[in-house]
C-alpha positions in Angstrom: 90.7 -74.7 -160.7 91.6 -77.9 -159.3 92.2 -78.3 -156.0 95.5 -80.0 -155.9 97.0 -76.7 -157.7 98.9 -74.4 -155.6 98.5 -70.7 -156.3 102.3 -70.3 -157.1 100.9 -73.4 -160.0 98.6 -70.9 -160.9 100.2 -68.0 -161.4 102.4 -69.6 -163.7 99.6 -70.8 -165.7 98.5 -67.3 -166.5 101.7 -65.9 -167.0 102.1 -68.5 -169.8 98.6 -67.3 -171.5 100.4 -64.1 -171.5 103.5 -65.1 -172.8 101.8 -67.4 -175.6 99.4 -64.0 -176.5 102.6 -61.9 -176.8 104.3 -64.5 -179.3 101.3 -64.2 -181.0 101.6 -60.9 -181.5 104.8 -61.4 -182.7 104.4 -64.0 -185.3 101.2 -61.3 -186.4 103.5 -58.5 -186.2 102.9 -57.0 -190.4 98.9 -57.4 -188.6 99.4 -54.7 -186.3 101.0 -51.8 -185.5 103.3 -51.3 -182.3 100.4 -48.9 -180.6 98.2 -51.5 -181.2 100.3 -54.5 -179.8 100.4 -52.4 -176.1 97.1 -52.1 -176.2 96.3 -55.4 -176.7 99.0 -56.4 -174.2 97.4 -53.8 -171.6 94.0 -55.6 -172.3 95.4 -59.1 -172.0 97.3 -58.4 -168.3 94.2 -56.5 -167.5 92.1 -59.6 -167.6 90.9 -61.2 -164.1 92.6 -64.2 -163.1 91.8 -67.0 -162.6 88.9 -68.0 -164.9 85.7 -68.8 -163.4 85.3 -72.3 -165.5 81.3 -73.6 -166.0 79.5 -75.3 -169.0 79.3 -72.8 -171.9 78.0 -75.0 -174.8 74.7 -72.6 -175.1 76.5 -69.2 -174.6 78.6 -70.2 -177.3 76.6 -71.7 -179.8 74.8 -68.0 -179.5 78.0 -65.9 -180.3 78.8 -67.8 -183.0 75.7 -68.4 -184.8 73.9 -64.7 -183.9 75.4 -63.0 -186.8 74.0 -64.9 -189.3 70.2 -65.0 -187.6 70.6 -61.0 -186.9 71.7 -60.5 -190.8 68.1 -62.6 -192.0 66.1 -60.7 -189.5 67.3 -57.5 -190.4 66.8 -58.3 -194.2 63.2 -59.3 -193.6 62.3 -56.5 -191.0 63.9 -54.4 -194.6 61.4 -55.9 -196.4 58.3 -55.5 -194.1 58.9 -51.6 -193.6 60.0 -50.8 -197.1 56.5 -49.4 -198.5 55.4 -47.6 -196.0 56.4 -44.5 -197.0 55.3 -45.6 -200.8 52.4 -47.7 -200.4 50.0 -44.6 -201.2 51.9 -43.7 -204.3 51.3 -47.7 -205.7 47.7 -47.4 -205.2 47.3 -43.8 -205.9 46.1 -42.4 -202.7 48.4 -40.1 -201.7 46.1 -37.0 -203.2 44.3 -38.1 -200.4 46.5 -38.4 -197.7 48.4 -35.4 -198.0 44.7 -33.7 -198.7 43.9 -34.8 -195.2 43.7 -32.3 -192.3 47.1 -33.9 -190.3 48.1 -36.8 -193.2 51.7 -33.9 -193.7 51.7 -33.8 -189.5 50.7 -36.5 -187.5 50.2 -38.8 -190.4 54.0 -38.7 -191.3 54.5 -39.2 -187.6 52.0 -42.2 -187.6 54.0 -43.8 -190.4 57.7 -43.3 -188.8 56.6 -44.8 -185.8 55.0 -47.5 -187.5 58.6 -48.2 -189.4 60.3 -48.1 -185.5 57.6 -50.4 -183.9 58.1 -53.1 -186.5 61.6 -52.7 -186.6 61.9 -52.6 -182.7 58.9 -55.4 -182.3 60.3 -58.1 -184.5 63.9 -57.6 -183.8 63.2 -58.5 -179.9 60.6 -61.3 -180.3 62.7 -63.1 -182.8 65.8 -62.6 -181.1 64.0 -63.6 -177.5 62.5 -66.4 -179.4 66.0 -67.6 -181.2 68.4 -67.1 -177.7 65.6 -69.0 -176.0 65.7 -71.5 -177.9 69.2 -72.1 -178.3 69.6 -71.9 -175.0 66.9 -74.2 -173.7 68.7 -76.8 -175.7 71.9 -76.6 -175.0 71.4 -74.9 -171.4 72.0 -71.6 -170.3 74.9 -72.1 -167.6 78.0 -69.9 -168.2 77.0 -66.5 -168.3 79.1 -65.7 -166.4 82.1 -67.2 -167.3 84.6 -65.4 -169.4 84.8 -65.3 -173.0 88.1 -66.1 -173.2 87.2 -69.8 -172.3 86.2 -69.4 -176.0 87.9 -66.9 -177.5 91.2 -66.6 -176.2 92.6 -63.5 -178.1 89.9 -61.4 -177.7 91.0 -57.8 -176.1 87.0 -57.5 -174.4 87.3 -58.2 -170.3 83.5 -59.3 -170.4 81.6 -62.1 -169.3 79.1 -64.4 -172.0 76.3 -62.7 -171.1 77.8 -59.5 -171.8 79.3 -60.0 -175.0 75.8 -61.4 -176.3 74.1 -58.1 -174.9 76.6 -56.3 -176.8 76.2 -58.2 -180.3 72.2 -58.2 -179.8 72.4 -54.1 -179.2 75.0 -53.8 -182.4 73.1 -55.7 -184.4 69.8 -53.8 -183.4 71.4 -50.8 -184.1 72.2 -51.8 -187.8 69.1 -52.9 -188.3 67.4 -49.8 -187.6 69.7 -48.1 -189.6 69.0 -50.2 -192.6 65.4 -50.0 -192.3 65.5 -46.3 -191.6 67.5 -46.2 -195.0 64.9 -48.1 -196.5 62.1 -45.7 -195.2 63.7 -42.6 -196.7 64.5 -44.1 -200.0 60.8 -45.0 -200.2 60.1 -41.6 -199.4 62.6 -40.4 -202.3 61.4 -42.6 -205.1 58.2 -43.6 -204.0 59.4 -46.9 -205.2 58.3 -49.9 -203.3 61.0 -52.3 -205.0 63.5 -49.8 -204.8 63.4 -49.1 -201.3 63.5 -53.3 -200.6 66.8 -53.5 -202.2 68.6 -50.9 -199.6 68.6 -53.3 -196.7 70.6 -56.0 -199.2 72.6 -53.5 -200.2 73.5 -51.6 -196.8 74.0 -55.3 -195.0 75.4 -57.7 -198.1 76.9 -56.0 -200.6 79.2 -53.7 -198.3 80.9 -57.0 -197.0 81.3 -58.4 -200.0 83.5 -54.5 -201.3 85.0 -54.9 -198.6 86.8 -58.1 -200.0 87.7 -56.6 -203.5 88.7 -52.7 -202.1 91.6 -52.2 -200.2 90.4 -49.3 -197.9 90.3 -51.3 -194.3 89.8 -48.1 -192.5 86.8 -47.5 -194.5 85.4 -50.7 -194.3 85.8 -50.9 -191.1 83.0 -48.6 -190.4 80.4 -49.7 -193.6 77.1 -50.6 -191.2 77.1 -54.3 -191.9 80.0 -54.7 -188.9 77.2 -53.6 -186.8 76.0 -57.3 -187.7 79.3 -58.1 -187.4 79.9 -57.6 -183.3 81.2 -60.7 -182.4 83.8 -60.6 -185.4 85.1 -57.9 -183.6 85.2 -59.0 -180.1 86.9 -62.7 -181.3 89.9 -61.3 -183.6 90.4 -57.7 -182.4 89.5 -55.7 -184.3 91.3 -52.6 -183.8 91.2 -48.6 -184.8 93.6 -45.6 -184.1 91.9 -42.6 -183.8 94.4 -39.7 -183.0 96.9 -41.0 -180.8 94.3 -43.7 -179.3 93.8 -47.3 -180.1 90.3 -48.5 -179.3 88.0 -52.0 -181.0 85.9 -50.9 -183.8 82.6 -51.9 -182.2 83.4 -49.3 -179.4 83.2 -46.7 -182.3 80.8 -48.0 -184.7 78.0 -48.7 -182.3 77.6 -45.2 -180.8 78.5 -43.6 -184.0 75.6 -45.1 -185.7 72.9 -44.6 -182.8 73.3 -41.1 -183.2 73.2 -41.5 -187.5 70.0 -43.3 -186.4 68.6 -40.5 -184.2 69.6 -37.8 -187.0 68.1 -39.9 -189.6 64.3 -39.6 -188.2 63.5 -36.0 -188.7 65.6 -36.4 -192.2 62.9 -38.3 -193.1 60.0 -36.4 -191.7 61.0 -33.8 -193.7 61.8 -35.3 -196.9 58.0 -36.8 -196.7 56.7 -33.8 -196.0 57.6 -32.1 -198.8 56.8 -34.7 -201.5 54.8 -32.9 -204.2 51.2 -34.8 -205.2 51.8 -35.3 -208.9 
């Protein structure tokens, strides 16, 4: 803040952010329900004040454009993992690895920690890579700094540097769950092609039902909003489970971490018991 501004000049300031939010909400009001207006009130008078004000042109240029690089990754990383689990069948040696003395053991094993070290390795180079990039270009101050500097509605009390953590570790999530997919439909079919077309599916054609359907409560937890973080933190996007109103990406994220975990010995076992035909 300047220093000519007295603190009393201050506090007005921010009380006026407040009162602008709150006749946003009102104008929005067929948006939201009254639950979710407090909340969104609570989070807005729970925000630290005043801002901390730096240069931001490279933390924002990331949230805004990290979806989009996160969606083509996670499509190629689809791609790249998709026949491992039905490589064998396309070249008809699987007599011979499931003959071998550990190929329905450790083999299986080798090949679903194959899937996660590709997944896992490719995500973070190219994602290191991309936010250095970015961010040697445009500079890296403002980390710190609020998002609210740049997203003034959003509901998250977080910093820059926080908010892209969070949207890298959504959209990592989602990716491993697509790939995971991906892995146990080649298992399944022992279909190379088919098991390429999951990750488009699971991450392009869910948004685009999500358009044409009107189930928002559904939709709001299809796995390509996992892709979708920074959606979420810049126009609230909000959920009422029970009596409680919490942001979507607060639910989604965990929820499909665990789907991930459970997904792993699903597919261990579903390889194991393929039949040699």
């Amino acid at each position: 803040m300047p220093d000519h501004i007295s603190d009393d000049e201050v506090g007005t300031i921010y009380e006026r952010r407040i009162s602008t939010l709150k006749n946003w909400l009102e104008s929005g009001g067929e948006t939201f329900s009254q639950a979710e207006k407090d909340f969104m009130i609570q989070k807005y008078e729970e925000l630290k004040t005043p801002f901390y004000y730096e240069y931001i042109d490279g933390w924002s240029a990331l949230l805004q454009n990290i979806s989009t690089f996160i969606l083509m990754l996670a499509l190629v990383i689809g791609f790249l993992v998709s026949g491992i689990f039905s490589d064998e069948f396309q070249s008809k040696a699987d007599s011979i690895f499931f003959s071998a003395r550990f190929g329905r053991s450790k083999g299986i094993s080798a090949k679903a920690g194959a899937g996660f070290c590709i997944t896992t390795g490719f995500y973070l180079m190219f994602v290191f890579l991309y936010t250095f990039i970015v961010l040697f270009v445009l500079g890296a101050d403002g980390a710190n700094c609020p998002i609210q500097l740049d997203l003034w509605r959003s509901v998250y009390n977080i910093t820059f540097l926080q908010a892209y953590l969070f949207i890298v570790v959504g959209g990592y999530i989602g990716t491993v769950f697509a790939s995971t997919l991906a892995m146990i439909v080649s298992a399944l079919t022992r279909s190379t092609p088919t098991a390429i077309i999951v990750p488009f599916i699971v991450l392009c054609a869910f948004p685009f039902l999500s358009r044409i359907i009107t189930l928002p409560g559904l939709c709001s937890f299809f796995p390509d909003q996992l892709l979708e973080v920074y959606l979420d933190i810049k126009e609230a996007g909000l959920i009422t489970l029970g009596n409680k109103v919490t942001t979507i990406a607060t639910v989604i994220v965990p929820v499909y971490a665990v789907t991930c975990l459970v997904f792993q010995p699903i597919l261990y076992r579903v390889y194991k018991k393929v039949e040699i035909k």
